[in-house]
mmCIF file of the N, C-alpha and C atoms, coordinates in Angstrom:
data_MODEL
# 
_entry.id   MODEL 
# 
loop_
_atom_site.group_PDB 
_atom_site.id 
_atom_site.type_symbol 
_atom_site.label_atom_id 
_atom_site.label_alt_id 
_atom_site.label_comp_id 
_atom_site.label_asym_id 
_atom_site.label_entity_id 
_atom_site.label_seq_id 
_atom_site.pdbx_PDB_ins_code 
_atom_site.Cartn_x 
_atom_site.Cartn_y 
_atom_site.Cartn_z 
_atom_site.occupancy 
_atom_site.B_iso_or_equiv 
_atom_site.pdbx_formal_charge 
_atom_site.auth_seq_id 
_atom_site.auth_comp_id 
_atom_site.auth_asym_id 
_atom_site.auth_atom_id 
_atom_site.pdbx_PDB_model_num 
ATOM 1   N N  . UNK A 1 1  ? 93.264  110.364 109.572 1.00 0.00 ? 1  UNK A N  1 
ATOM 2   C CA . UNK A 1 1  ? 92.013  109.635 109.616 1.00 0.00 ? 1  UNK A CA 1 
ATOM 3   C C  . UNK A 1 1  ? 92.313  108.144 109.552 1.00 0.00 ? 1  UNK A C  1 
ATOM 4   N N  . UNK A 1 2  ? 91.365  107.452 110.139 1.00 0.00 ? 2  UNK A N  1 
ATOM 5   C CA . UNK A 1 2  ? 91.701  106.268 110.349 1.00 0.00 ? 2  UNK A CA 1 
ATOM 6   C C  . UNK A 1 2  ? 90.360  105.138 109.562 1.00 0.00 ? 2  UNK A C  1 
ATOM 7   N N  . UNK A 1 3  ? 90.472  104.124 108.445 1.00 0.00 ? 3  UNK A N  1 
ATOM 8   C CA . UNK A 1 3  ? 89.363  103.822 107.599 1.00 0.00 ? 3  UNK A CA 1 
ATOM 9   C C  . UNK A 1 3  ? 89.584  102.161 108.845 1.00 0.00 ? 3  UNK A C  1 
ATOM 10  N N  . UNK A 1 4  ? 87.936  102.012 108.787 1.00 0.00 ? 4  UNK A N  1 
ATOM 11  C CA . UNK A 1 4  ? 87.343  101.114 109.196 1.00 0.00 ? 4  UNK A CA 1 
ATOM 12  C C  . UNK A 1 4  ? 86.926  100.050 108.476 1.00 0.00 ? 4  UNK A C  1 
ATOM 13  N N  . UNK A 1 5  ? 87.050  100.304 107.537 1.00 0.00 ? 5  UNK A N  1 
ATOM 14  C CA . UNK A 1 5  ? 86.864  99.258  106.095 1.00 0.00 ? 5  UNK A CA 1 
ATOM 15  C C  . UNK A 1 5  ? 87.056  97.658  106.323 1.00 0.00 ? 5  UNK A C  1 
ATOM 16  N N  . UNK A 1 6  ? 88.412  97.594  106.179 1.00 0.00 ? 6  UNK A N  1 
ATOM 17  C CA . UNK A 1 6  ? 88.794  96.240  106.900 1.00 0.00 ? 6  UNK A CA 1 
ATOM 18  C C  . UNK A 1 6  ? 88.036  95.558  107.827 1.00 0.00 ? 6  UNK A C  1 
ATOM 19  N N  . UNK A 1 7  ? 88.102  95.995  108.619 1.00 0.00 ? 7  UNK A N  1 
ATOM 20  C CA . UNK A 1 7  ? 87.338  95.419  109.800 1.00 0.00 ? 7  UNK A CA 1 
ATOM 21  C C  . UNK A 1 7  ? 85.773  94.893  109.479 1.00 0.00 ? 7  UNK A C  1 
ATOM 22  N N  . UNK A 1 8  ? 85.135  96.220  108.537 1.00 0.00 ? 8  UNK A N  1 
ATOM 23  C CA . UNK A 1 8  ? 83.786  95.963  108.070 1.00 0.00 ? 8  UNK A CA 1 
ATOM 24  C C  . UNK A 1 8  ? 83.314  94.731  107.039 1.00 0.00 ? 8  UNK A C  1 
ATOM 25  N N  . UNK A 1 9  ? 84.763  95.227  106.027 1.00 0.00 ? 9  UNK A N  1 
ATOM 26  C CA . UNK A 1 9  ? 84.685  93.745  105.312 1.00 0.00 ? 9  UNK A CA 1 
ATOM 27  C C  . UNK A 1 9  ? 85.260  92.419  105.665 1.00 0.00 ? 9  UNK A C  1 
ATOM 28  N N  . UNK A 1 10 ? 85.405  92.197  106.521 1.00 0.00 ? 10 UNK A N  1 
ATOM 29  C CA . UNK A 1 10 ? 85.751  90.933  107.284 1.00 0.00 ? 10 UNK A CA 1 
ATOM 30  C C  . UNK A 1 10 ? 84.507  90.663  107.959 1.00 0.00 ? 10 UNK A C  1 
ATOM 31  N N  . UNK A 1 11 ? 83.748  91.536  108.476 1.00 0.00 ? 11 UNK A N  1 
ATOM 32  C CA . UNK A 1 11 ? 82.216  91.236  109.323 1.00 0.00 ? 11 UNK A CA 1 
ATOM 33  C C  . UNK A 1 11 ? 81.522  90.543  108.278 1.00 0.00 ? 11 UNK A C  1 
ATOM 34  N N  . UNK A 1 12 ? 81.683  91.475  107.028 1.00 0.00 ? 12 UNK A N  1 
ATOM 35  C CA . UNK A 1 12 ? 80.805  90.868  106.118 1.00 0.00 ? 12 UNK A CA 1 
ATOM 36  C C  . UNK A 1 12 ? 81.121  89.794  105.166 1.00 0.00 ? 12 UNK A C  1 
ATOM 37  N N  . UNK A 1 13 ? 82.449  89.334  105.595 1.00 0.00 ? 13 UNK A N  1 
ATOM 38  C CA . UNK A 1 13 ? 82.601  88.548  104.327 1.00 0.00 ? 13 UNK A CA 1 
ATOM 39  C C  . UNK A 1 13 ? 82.837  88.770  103.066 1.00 0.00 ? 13 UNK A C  1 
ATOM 40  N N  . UNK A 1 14 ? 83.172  90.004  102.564 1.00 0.00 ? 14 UNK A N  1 
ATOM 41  C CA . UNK A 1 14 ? 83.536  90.428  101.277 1.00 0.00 ? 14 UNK A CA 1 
ATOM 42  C C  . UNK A 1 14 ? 84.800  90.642  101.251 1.00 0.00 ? 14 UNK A C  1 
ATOM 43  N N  . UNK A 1 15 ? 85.563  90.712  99.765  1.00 0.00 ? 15 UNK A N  1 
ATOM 44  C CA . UNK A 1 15 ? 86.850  91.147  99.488  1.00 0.00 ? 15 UNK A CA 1 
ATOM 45  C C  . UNK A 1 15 ? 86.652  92.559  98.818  1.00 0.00 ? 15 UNK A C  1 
ATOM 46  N N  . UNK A 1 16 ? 87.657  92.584  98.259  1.00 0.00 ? 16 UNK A N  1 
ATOM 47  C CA . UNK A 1 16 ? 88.031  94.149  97.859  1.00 0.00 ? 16 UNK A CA 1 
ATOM 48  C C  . UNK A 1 16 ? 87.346  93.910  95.980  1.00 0.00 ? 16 UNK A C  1 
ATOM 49  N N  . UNK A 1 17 ? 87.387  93.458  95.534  1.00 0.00 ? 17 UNK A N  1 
ATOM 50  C CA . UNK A 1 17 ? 86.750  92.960  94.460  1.00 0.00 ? 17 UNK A CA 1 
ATOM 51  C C  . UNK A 1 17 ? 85.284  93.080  94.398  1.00 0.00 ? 17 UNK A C  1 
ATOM 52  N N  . UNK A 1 18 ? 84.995  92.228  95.214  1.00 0.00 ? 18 UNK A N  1 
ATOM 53  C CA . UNK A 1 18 ? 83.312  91.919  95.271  1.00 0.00 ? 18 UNK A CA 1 
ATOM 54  C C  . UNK A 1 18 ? 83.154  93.153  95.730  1.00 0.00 ? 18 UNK A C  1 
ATOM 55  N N  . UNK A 1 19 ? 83.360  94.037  96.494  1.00 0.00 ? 19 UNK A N  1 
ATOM 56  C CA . UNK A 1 19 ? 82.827  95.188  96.922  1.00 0.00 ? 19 UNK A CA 1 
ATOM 57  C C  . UNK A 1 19 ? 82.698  96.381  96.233  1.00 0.00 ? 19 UNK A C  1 
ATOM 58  N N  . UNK A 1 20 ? 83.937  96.353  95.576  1.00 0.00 ? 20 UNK A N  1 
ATOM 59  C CA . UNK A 1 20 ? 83.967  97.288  94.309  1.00 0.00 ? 20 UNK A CA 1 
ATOM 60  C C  . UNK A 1 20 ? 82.902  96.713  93.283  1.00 0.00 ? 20 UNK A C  1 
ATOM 61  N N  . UNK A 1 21 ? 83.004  95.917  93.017  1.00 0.00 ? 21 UNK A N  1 
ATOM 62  C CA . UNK A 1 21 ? 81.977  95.154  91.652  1.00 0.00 ? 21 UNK A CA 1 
ATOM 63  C C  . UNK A 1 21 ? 80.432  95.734  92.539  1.00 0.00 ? 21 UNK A C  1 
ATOM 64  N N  . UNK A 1 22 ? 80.067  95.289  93.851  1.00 0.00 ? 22 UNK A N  1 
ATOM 65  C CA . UNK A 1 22 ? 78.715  95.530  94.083  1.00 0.00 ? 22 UNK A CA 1 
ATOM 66  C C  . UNK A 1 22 ? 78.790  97.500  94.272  1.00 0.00 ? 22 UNK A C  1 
ATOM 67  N N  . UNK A 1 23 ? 79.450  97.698  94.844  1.00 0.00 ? 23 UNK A N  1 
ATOM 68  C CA . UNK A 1 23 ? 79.022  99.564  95.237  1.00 0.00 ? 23 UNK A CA 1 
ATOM 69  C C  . UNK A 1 23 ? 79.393  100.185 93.738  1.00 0.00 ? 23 UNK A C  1 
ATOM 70  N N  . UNK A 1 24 ? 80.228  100.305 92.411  1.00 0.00 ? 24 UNK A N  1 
ATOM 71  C CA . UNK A 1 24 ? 80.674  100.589 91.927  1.00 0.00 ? 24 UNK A CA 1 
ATOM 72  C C  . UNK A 1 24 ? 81.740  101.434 91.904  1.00 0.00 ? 24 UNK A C  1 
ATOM 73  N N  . UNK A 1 25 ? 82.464  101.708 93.073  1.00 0.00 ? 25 UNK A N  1 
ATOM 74  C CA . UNK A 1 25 ? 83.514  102.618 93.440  1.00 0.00 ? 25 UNK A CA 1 
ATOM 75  C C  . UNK A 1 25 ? 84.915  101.475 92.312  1.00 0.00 ? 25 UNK A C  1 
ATOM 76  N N  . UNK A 1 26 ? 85.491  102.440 92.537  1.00 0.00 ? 26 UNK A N  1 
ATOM 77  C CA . UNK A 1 26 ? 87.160  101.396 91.990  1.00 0.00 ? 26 UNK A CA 1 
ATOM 78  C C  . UNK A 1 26 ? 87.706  100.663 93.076  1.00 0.00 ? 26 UNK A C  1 
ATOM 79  N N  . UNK A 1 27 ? 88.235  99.352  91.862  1.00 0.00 ? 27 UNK A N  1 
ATOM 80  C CA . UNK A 1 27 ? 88.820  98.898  92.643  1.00 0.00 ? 27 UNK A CA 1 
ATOM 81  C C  . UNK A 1 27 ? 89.719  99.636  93.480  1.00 0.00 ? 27 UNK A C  1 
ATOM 82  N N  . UNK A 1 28 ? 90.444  100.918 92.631  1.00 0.00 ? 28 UNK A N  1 
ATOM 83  C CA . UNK A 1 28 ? 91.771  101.233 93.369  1.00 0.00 ? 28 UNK A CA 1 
ATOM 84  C C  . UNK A 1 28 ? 91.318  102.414 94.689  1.00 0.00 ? 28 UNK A C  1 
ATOM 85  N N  . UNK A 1 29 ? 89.967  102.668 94.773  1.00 0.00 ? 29 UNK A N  1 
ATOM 86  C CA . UNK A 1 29 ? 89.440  103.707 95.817  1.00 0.00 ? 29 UNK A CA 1 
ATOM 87  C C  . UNK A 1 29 ? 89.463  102.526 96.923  1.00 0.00 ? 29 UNK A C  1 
ATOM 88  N N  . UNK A 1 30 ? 88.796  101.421 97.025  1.00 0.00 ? 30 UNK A N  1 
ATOM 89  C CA . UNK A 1 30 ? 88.145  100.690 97.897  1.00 0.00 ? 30 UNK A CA 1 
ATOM 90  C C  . UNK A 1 30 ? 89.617  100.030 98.501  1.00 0.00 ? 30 UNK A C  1 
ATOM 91  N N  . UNK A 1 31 ? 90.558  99.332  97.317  1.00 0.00 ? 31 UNK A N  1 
ATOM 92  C CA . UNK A 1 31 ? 92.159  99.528  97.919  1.00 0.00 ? 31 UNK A CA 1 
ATOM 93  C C  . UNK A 1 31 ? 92.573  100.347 99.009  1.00 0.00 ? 31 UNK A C  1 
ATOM 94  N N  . UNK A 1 32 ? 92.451  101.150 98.736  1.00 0.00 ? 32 UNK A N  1 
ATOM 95  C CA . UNK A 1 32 ? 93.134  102.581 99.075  1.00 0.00 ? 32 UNK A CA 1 
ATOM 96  C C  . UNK A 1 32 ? 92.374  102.669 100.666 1.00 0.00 ? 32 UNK A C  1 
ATOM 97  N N  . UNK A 1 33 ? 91.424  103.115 100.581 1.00 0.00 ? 33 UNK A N  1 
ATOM 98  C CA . UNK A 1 33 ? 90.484  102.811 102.177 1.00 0.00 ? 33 UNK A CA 1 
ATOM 99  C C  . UNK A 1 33 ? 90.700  101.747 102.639 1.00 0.00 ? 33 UNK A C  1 
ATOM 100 N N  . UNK A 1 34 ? 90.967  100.389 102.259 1.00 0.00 ? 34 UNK A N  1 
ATOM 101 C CA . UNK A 1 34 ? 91.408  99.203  103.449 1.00 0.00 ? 34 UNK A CA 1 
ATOM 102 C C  . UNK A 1 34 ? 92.434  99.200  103.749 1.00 0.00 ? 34 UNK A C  1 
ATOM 103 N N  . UNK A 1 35 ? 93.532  99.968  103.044 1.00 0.00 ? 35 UNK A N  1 
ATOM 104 C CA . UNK A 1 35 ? 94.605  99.897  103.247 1.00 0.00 ? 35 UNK A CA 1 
ATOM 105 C C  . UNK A 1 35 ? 94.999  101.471 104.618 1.00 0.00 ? 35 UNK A C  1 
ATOM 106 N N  . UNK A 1 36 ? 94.220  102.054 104.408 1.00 0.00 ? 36 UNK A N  1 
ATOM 107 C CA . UNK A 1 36 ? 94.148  102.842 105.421 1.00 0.00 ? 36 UNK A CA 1 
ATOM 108 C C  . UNK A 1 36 ? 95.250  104.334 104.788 1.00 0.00 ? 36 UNK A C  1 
ATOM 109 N N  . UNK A 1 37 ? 95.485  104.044 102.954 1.00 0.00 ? 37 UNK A N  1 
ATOM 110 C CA . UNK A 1 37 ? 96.338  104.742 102.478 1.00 0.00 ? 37 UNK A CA 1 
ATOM 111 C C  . UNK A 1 37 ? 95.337  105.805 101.619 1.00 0.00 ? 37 UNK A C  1 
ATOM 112 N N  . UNK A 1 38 ? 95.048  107.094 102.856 1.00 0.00 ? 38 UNK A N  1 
ATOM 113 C CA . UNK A 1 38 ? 93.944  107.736 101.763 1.00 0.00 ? 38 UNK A CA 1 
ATOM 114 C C  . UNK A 1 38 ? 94.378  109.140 102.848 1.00 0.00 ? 38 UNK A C  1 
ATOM 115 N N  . UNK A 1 39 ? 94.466  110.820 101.623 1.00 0.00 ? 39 UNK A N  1 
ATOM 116 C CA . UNK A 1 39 ? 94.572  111.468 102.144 1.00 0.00 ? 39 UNK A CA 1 
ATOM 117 C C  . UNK A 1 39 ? 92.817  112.307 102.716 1.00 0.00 ? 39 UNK A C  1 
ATOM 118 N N  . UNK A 1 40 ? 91.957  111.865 101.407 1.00 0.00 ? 40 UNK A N  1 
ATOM 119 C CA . UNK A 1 40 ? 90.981  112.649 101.516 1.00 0.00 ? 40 UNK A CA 1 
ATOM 120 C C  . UNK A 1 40 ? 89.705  111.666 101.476 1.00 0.00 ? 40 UNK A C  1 
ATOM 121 N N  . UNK A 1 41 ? 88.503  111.859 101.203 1.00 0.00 ? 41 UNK A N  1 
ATOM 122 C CA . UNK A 1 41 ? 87.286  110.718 100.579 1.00 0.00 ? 41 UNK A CA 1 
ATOM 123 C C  . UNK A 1 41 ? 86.248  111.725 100.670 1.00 0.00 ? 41 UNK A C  1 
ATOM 124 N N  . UNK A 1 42 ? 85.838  111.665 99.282  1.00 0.00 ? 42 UNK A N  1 
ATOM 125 C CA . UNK A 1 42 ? 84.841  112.027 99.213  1.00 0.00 ? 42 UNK A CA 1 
ATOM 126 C C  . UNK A 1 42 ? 83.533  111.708 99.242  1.00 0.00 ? 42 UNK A C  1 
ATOM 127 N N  . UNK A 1 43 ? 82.537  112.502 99.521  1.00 0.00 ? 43 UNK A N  1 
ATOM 128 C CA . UNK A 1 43 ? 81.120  112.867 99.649  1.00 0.00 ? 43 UNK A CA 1 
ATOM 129 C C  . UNK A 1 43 ? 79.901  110.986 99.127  1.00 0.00 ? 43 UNK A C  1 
ATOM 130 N N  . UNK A 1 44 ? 80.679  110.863 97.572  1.00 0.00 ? 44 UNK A N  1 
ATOM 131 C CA . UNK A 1 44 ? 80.190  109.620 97.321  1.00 0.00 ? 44 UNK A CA 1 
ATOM 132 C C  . UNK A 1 44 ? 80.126  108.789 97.256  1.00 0.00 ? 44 UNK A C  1 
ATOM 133 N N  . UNK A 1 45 ? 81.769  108.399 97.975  1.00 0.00 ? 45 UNK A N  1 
ATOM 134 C CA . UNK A 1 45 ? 82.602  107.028 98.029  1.00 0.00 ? 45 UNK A CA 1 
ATOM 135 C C  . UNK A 1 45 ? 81.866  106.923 99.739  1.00 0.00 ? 45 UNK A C  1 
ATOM 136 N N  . UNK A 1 46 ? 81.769  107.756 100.864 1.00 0.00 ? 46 UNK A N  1 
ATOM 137 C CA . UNK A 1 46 ? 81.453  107.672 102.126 1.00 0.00 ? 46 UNK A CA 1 
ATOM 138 C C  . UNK A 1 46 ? 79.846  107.169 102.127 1.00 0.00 ? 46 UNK A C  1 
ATOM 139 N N  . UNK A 1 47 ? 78.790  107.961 101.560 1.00 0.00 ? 47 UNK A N  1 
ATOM 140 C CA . UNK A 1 47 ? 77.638  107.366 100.994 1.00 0.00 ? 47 UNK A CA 1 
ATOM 141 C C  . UNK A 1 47 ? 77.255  105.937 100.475 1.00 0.00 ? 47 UNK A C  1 
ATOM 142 N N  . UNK A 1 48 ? 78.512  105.802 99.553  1.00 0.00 ? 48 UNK A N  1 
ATOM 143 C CA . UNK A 1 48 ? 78.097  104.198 98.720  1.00 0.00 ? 48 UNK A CA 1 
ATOM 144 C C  . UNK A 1 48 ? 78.093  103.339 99.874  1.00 0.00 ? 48 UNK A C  1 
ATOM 145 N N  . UNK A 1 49 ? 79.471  103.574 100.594 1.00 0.00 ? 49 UNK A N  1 
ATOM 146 C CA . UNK A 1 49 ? 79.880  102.759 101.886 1.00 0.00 ? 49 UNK A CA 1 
ATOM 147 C C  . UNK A 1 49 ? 78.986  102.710 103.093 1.00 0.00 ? 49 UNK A C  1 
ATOM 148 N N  . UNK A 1 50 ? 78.657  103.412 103.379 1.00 0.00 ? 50 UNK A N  1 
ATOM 149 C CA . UNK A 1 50 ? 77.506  103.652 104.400 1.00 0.00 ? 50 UNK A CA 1 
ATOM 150 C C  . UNK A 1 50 ? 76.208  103.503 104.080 1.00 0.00 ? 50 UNK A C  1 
ATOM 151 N N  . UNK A 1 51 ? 75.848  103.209 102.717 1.00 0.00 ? 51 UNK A N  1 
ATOM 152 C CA . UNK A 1 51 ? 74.776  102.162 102.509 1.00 0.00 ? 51 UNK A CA 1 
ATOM 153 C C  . UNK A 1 51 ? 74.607  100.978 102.839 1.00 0.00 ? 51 UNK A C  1 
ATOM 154 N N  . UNK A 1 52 ? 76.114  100.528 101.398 1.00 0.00 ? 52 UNK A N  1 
ATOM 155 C CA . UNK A 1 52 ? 76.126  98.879  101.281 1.00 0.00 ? 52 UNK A CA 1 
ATOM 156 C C  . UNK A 1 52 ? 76.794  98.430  102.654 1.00 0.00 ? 52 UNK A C  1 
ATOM 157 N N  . UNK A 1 53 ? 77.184  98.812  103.904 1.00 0.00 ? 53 UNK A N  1 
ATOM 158 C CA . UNK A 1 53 ? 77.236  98.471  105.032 1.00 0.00 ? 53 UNK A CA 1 
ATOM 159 C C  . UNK A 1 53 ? 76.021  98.518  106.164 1.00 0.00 ? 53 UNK A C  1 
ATOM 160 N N  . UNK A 1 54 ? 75.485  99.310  105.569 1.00 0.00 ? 54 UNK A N  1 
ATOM 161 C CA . UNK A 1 54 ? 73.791  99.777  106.325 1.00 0.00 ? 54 UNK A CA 1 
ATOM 162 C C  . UNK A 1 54 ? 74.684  100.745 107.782 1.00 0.00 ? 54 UNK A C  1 
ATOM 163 N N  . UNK A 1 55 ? 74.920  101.571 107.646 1.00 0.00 ? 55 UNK A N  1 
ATOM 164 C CA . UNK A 1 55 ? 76.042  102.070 108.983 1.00 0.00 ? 55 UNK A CA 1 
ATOM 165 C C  . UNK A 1 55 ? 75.287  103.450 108.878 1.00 0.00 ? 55 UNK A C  1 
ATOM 166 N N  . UNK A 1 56 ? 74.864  104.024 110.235 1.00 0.00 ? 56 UNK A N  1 
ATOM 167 C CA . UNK A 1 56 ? 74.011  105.002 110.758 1.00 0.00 ? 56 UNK A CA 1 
ATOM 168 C C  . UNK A 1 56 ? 74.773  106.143 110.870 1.00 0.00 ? 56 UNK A C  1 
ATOM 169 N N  . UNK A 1 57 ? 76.369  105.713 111.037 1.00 0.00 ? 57 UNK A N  1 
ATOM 170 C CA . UNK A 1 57 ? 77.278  107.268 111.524 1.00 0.00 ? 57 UNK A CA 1 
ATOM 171 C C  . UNK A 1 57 ? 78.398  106.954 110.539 1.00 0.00 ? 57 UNK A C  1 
ATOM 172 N N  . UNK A 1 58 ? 78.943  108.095 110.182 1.00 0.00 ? 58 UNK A N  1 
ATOM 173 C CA . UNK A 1 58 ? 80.220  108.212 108.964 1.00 0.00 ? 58 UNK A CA 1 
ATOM 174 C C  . UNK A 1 58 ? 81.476  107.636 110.385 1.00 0.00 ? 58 UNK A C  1 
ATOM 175 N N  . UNK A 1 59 ? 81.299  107.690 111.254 1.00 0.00 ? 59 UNK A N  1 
ATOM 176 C CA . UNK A 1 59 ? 82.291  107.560 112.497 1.00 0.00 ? 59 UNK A CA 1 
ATOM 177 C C  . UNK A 1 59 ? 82.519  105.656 112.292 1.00 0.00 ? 59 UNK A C  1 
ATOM 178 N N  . UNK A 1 60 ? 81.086  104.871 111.889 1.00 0.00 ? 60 UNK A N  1 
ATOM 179 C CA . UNK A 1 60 ? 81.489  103.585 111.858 1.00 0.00 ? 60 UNK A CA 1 
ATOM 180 C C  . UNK A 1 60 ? 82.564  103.525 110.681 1.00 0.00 ? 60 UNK A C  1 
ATOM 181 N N  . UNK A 1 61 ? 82.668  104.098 109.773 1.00 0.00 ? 61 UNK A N  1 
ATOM 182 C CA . UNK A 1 61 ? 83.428  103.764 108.592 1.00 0.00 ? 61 UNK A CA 1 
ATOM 183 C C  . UNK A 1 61 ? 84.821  104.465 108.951 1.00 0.00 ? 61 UNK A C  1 
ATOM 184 N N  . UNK A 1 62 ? 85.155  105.938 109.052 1.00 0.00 ? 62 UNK A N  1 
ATOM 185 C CA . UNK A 1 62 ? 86.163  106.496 109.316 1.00 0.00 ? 62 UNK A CA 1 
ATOM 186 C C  . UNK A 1 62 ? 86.262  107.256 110.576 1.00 0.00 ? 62 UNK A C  1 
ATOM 187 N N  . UNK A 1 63 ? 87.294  107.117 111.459 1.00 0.00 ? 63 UNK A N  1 
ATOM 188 C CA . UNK A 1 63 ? 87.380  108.388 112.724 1.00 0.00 ? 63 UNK A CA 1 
ATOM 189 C C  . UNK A 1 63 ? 88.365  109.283 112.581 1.00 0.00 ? 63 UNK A C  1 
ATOM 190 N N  . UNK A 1 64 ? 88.321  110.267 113.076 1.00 0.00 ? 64 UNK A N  1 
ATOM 191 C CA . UNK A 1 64 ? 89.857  111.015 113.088 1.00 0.00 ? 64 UNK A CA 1 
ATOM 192 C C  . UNK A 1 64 ? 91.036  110.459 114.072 1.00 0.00 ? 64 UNK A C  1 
ATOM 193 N N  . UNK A 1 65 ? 92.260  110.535 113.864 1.00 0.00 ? 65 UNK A N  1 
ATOM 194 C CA . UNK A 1 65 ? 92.793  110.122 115.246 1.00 0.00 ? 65 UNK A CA 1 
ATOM 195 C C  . UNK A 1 65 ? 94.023  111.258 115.376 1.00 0.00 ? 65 UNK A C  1 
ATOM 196 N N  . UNK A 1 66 ? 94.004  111.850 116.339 1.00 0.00 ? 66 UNK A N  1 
ATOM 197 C CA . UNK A 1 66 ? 94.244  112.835 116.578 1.00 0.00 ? 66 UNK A CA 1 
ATOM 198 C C  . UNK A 1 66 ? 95.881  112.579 116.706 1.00 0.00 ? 66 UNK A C  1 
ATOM 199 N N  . UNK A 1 67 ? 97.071  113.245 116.232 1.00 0.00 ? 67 UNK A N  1 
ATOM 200 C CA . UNK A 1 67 ? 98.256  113.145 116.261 1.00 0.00 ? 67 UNK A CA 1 
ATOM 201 C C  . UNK A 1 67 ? 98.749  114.158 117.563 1.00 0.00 ? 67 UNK A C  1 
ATOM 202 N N  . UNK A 1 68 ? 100.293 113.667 118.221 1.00 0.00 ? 68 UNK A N  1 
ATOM 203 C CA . UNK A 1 68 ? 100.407 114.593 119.059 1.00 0.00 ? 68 UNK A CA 1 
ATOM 204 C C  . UNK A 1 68 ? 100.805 115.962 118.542 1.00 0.00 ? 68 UNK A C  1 
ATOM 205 N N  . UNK A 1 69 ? 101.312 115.953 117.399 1.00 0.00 ? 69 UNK A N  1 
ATOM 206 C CA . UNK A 1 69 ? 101.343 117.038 116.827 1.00 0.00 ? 69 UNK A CA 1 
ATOM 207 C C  . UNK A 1 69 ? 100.635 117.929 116.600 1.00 0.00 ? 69 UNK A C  1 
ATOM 208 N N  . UNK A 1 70 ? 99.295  117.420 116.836 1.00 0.00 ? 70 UNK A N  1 
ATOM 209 C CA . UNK A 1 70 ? 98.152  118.438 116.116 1.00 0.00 ? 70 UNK A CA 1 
ATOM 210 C C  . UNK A 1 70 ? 97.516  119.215 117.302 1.00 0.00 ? 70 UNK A C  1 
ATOM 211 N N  . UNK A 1 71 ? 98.212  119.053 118.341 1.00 0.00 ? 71 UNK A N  1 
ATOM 212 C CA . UNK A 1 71 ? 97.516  119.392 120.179 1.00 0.00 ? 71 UNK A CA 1 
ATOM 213 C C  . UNK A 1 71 ? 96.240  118.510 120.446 1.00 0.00 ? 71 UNK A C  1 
ATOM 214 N N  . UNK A 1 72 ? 95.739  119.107 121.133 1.00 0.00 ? 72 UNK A N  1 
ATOM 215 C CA . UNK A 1 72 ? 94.810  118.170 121.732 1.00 0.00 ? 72 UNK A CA 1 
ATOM 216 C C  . UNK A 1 72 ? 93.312  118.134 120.724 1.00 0.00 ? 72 UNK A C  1 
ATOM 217 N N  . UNK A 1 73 ? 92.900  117.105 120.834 1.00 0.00 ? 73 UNK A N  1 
ATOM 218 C CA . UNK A 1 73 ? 91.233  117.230 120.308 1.00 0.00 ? 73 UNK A CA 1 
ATOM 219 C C  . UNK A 1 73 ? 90.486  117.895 120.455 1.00 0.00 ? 73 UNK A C  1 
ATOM 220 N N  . UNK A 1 74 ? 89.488  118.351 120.184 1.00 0.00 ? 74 UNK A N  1 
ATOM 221 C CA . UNK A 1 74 ? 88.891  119.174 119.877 1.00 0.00 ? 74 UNK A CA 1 
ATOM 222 C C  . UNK A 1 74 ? 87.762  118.681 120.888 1.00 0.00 ? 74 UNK A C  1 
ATOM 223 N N  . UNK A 1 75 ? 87.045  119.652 121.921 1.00 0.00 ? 75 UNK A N  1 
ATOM 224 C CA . UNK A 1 75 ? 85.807  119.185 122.594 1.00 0.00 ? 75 UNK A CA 1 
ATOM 225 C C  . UNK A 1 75 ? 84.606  119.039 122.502 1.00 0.00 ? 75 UNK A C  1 
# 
């Protein structure tokens, strides 16, 4: 999976600090998603984010990206 985070908080002008302080997630979750170093995310960390971004699809925040290993995508 691939986190969109970065990109989002650069649109908006926030750091990794301020963002954690406003959504209440941890610092070390919100780390972890910009850094693109995350195996899983759950249900309420994707929610907080897709609020305080105002974002309509879980796809703006995270996509899958398909490895060649894994065969082809799914249709």
């Amino acid at each position: 999976m691939k986190s969109h985070l970065a990109k989002l908080m650069e649109s908006a002008g926030v750091d990794q600090k301020t963002l954690a302080l406003e959504t209440g997630l941890s610092p070390a979750t919100v780390g972890k998603l910009y850094r693109g170093h995350f195996n899983r995310i759950d249900n309420h960390t994707v929610t907080v984010l897709c609020k305080w971004f105002r974002l309509s699809s879980i796809a703006e925040l995270i996509e899958i990206v398909w490895e060649p290993e894994d065969g082809e995508a799914p249709q």
